[in-house]
N, C-alpha and C positions, 0 to 999 in steps of 0.2 A: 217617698220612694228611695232605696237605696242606690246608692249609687255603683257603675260599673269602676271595675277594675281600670285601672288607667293605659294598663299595658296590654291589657284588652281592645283599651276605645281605641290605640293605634296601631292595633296588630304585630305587635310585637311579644319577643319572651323577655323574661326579665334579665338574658344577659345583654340585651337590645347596648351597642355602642350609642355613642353619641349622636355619631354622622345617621346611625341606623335610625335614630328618634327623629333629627331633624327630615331628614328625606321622606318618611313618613308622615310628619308631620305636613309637609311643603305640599304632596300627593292631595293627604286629606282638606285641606283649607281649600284646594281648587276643586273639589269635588260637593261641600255643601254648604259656601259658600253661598250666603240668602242672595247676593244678585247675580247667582250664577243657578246653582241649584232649583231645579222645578219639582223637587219632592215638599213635601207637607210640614215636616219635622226637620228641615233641611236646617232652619236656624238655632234649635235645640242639639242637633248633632254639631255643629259649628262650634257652639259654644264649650259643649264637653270636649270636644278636641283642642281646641285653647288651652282649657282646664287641665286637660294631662300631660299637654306639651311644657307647661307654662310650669310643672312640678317636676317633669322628669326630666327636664332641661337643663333642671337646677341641681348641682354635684350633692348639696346641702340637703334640699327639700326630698331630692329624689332619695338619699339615703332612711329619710324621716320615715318617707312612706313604705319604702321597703320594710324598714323594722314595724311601724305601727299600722300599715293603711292608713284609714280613710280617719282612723278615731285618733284625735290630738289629744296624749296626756296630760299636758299642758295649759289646753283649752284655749283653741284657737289656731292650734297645726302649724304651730311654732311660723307665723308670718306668711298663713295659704288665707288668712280671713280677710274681712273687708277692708277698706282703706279707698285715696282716690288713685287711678294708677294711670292717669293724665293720659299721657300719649301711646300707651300700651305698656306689655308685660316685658320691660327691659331690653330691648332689641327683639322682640316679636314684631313688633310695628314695623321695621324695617324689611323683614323676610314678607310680612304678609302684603308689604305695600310693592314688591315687586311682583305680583301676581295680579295686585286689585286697583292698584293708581293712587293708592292709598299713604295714610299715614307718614310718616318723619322721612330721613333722609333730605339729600339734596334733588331738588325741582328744577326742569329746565323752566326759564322765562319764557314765559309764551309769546311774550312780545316785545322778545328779542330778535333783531334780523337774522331771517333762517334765508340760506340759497333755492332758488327756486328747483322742482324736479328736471331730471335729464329726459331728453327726447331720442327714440331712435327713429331713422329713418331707412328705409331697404329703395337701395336703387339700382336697377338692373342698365346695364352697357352693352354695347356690343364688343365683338372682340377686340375691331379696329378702336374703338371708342376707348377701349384701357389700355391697350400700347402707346396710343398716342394724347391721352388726355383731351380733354374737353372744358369748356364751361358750361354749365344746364340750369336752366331757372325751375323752383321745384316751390310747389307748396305745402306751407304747414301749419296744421292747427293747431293751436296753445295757446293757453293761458297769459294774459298778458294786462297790466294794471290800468285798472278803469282811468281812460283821458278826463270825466265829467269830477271825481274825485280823487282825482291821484291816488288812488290806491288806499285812503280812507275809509271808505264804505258809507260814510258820513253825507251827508245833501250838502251842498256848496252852502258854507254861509255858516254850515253849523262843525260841532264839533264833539266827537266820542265824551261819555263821561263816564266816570265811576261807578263802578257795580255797587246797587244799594246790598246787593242781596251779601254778600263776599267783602265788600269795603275795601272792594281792590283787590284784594290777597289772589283772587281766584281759585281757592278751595272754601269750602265751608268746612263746621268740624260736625257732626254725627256724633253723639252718645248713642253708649250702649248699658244697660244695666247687666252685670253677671254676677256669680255667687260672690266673686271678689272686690268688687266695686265698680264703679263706673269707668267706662273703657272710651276716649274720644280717640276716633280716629276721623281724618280729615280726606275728603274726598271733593273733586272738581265739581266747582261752582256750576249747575246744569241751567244757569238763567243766561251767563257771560261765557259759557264754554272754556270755564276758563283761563279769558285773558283779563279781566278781572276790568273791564269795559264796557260799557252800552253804547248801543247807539239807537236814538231816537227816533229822529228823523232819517232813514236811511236814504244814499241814493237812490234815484227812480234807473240808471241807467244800468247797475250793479247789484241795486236792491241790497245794498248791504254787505256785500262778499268781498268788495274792492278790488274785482279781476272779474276780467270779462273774457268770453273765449273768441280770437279771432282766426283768421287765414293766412299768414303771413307768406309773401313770395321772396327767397333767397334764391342769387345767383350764388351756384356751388363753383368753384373750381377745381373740375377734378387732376389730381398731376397723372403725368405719363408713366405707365408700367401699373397701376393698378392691377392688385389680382382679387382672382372669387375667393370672398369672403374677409378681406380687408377692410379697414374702413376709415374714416378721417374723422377728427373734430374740427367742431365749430362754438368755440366759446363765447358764450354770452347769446348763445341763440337758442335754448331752452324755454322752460314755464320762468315766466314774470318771478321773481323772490318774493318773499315773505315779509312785514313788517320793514320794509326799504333795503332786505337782504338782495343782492347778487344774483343776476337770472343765471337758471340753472345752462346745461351744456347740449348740443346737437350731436347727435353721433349717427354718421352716415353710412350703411353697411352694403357694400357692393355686392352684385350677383352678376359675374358674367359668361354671355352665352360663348358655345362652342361653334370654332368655324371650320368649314367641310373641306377645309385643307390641312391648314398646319392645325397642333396640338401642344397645348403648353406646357414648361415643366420649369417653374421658377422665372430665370428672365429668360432661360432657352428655350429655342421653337423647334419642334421635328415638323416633317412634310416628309414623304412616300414620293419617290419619284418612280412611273414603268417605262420601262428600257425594252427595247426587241430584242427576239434574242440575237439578231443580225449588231446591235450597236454596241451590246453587253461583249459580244466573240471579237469585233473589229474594233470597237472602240469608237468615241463619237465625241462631240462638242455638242451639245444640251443645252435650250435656255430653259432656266428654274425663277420662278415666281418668289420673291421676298417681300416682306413687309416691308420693303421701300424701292420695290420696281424690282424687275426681271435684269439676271446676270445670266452670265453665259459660266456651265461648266464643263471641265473635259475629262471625261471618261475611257479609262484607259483599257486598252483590249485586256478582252479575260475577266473583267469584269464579274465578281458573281451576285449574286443576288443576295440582300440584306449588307452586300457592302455599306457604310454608314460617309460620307464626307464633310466636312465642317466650313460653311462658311462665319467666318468671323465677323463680330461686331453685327451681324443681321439679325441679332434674337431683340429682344425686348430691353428699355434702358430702365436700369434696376428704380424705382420709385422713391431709394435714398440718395439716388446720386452717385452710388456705388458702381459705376461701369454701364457694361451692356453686355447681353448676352449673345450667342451665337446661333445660327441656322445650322441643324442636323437635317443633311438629306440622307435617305433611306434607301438604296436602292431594291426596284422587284420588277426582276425580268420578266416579263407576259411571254407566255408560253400561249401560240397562235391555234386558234379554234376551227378557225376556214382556211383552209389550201386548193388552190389548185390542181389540179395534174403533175401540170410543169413541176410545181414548189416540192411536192412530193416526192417526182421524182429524184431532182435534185438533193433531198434529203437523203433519200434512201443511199444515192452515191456516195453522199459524204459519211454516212454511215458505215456503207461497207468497206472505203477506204481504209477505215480504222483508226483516221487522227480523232474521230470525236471520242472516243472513250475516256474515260475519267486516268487523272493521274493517281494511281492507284497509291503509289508510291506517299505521295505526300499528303493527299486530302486526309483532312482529320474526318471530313463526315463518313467517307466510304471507308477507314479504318473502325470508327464506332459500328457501324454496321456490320462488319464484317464477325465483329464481336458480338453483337447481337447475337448472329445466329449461330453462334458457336458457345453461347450460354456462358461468355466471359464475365 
């Protein structure tokens, strides 16, 4: 059967760049690849993709075939024939073994200390509970190294041995036969997973895994000013490490609720205070509720509504240390619902006197208005 064109089997034209061969190249190997691929012919097409990449990769060979195809004058396609090509097709092994786990490059040690995974945890507060910090006992499940084996996996008494299968290495190599000769590529050891280890006798209490999952309770401390959606660590309170690696980290992600008073904004707090309209026109002394007990404020006649006044130092203490923040009161006059006779009357008098009317003169609201309706 003759063979396809090459710049065909990778979808390319023959002005295909280099980068354009390799990307195409990288595409097709994850596509029919035999332990990836569930078509029929998956490892025939595999193969011829090798084949073309493996020529037009090459400034030299890809020039050959350009001028001649597939037919070698020479006899034998000037260095495309058999031979053994060990670890692959000259740095193909390497591109193909970041896809499959495969082949040359540098391998991490499996059984080297790795840090254990990171934990997160969501904890919800109350408001007063993040102003002013707390301590909380909280529990948490993870992963943590078998007390019966130390973290072996091993049955007390005995000890891991050597993969018969790998002889340690924890890969094995795989031949391949192709039109070019024989292709090893090396792929993890599937008896050792690997670590290039047995173990025989495994623990009964870890059965082998050397981490067993527990509940563990931690007192948190939370500090004062926390806000929603901050959060603290806790190092060394993660998953148990790996191979006698470092437990991994805790990370605790606050959620806090809103209270039916004040409202937060950083380390400052607002609060709404309602005023009659009798204390807002004469003017009054106020007690106002803070996060650390009620103060007395005084209110100056004339007062309007949405006036804002600042008590200092009453907002929240910033969580680095950085200060405190202040209490914003809000003023909003309550305009009365129920009157009397009496009250009424009495309004209507104050009204027809004529001092209630607005100062027309200076108010910015009744100046916007005024413009309003004159389509300023």
């Amino acid at each position: 059967m003759s063979k396809r064109d090459y710049y065909e089997v990778l979808g390319l034209s023959k002005s295909a760049s280099k980068d354009e061969i390799k990307k195409a190249y990288r595409k097709l190997v994850k596509v029919y690849h035999p332990d990836v691929s569930k078509e029929a012919d998956a490892e025939v097409k595999f193969k011829e993709v090798q084949e073309a990449y493996e020529v037009l990769s090459d400034d030299q060979k890809r020039a050959q075939y350009d001028q001649y195809g597939h037919t070698d004058p020479n006899q034998g396609f000037g260095g495309f024939g058999g031979g053994d090509f060990g670890g692959g097709f000259g740095g193909f092994e390497d591109i193909f073994s970041s896809f499959f786990g495969g082949g040359g490059g540098r391998r991490r040690d499996p059984n080297a200390p790795r840090k254990g995974s990171d934990l997160q945890y969501s904890m919800t507060l109350s408001f007063e509970e993040a102003v002013f910090g707390l301590e909380k006992e909280i529990s948490i499940p993870r992963e943590e190294s078998c007390d019966t084996c130390k973290g072996s996996g091993a049955k007390p008494g005995t000890s891991k041995e050597t993969c018969s299968h790998c002889q340690g290495a924890g890969q094995v190599n795989v031949e391949q036969n192709t039109p070019f000769g024989r292709i090893v590529n090396r792929r993890t050891c599937n008896h050792c997973s690997g670590t290039g280890q047995m173990i025989k006798e495994k623990c009964s209490t870890c059965r082998g895994a050397g981490r067993i999952r527990k509940t563990q309770k931690l007192n948190v401390k939370i500090p004062a000013g926390v806000d929603d959606g901050q959060q603290i660590r806790m190092s060394g309170q993660g998953e148990a490490g790996v191979n006698g690696g470092p437990a991994g980290d805790l990370y605790i992600v606050f959620q806090v609720r809103g209270h039916e008073f004040f409202e937060r904004d950083g380390d400052d707090v607002y609060c709404e205070m309602p005023l009659t309209f009798t204390q807002a026109a004469l003017g009054d002394e106020v007690e106002i509720p803070t996060l650390y007990g009620k103060v007395n404020l005084k209110i100056p006649a004339g007062t309007q509504t949405g006036t804002k006044f600042r008590l200092k130092g009453k907002g929240v203490k910033n969580v680095r240390g950085y200060g405190q923040g202040d209490q914003h009161v809000i003023v909003r006059v309550v305009t009365p619902t129920k009157l009397s006779a009496q009250q009424k009357e009495l309004l209507k008098e104050f009204a027809a006197d004529g001092t209630a009317s607005y100062d027309e003169k200076n108010d910015n609201l009744f100046k916007r208005l005024k413009r309003a309706f004159k389509g300023e």
